[in-house]
C-alpha positions in Angstrom: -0.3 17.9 -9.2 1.6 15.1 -9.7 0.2 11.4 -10.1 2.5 8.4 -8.3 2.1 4.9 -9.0 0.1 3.1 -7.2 1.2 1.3 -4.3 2.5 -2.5 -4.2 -0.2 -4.8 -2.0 2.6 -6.4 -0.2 4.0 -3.1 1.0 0.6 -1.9 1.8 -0.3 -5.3 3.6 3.4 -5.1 5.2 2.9 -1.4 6.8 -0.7 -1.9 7.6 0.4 -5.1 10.1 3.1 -3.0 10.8 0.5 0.5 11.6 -1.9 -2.7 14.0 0.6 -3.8 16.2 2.3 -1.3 16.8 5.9 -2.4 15.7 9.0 -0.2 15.5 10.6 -0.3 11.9 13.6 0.7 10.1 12.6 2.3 7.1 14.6 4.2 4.0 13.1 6.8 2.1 13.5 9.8 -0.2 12.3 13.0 0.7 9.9 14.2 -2.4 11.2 17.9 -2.1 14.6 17.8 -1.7 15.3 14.0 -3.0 17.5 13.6 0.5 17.2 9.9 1.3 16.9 8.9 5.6 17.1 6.0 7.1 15.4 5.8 10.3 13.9 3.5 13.1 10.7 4.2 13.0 6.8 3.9 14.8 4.4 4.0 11.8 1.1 5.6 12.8 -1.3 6.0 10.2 -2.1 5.4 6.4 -3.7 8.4 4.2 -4.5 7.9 0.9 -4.3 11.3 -1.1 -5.3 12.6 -4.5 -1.5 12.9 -5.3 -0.8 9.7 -3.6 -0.6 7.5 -0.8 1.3 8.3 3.1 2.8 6.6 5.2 2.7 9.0 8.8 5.1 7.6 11.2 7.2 8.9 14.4 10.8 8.8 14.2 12.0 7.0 17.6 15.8 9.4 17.2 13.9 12.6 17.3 10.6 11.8 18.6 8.8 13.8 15.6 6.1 12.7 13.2 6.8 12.5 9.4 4.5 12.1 6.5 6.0 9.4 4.1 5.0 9.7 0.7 4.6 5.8 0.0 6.1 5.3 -3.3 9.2 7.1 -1.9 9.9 4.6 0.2 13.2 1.9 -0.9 12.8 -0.2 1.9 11.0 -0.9 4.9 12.0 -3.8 7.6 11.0 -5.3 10.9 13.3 -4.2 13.8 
């Protein structure tokens, strides 16, 4: 198992607003199997906080399917 860093406040606070009022979001990310980044308007859903870090579950508005985010994969993450 691997251990990520924890996650910044500010991006914590930023998605948790973002999870409450239910605002669309483009966020960038890496994929932690393959390393493929995405960059995607997205719903975000639900926080989890893991063992081998923290998630970000969101829907992705293009495809209509949920993703689970590991959270210190994310670049960027910005109000639509």
């Amino acid at each position: 198992m691997t251990s990520t860093a924890p996650t910044p406040p500010q991006m914590y606070e930023r998605l948790q607003i973002a999870i409450l009022t239910p605002e669309q979001m483009h966020l960038h990310w890496a994929d932690a199997g393959t390393g493929t980044h995405f960059m995607e308007l997205v719903m975000p859903l639900e926080w989890e906080e893991a063992a081998d870090g923290d998630y970000l579950h969101c829907r992705v508005l293009a495809e209509s399917i949920v993703v689970r985010v590991r959270a210190d994969l994310i670049k960027t993450c910005r109000h639509r």
